[in-house]
Phi, psi and omega in degrees: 000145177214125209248118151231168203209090188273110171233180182238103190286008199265014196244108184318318188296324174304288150010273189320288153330302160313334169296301162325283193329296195316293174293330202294330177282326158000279169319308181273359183077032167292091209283100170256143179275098204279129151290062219243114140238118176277098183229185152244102151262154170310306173217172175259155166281168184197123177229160210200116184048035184101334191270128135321093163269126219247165174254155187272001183295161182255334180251123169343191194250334207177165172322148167025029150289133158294182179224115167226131183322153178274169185260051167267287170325297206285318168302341201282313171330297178330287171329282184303352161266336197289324189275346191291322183321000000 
C-alpha cells in the first residue's frame, strides 16, 4: 500500500493526523509505503494507492475548521485497502 500525505507540521490538528496514519499502520502491521510532504496548508491530503480522500461536507464542521476527512474516515479507508490487497 503506499499512503501520501501532504500535511502542515505547524498546525497540531494535521500532527495529529499524520500520527494517526503513522500508528494506525504500525499497530496492524501494514506493510506501507507512507509519502509525507510537509508544507502550508489549510488542511491535509491523504491520498491512499492513488485515490485521494475527500471529505463530502459541503460546509466545515465549525467556524474556521477545514474540511478533511475524520480520522474515523481515514481508518475505515486505511482498512478497506489493507483487506483489498
Amino acid at each position: 500500500m503506499e499512503i501520501g500525505l501532504v500535511y502542515s507540521s505547524k498546525d497540531p490538528r494535521q500532527l495529529k493526523t499524520r500520527d494517526f496514519i503513522k500508528n494506525f499502520i504500525k499497530e496492524r502491521g501494514i506493510l506501507a509505503n507512507v509519502i509525507e510532504t510537509d508544507k502550508p496548508v489549510k488542511s491535509p491530503t491523504v491520498i491512499v494507492d492513488g485515490l485521494a480522500l475527500t471529505d463530502l461536507r459541503k460546509k466545515p464542521r465549525g467556524e474556521k475548521t477545514s474540511h478533511f476527512p475524520s480520522l474515523k474516515d481515514i481508518a475505515k479507508a486505511l482498512e478497506m485497502h489493507a483487506w483489498c490487497l
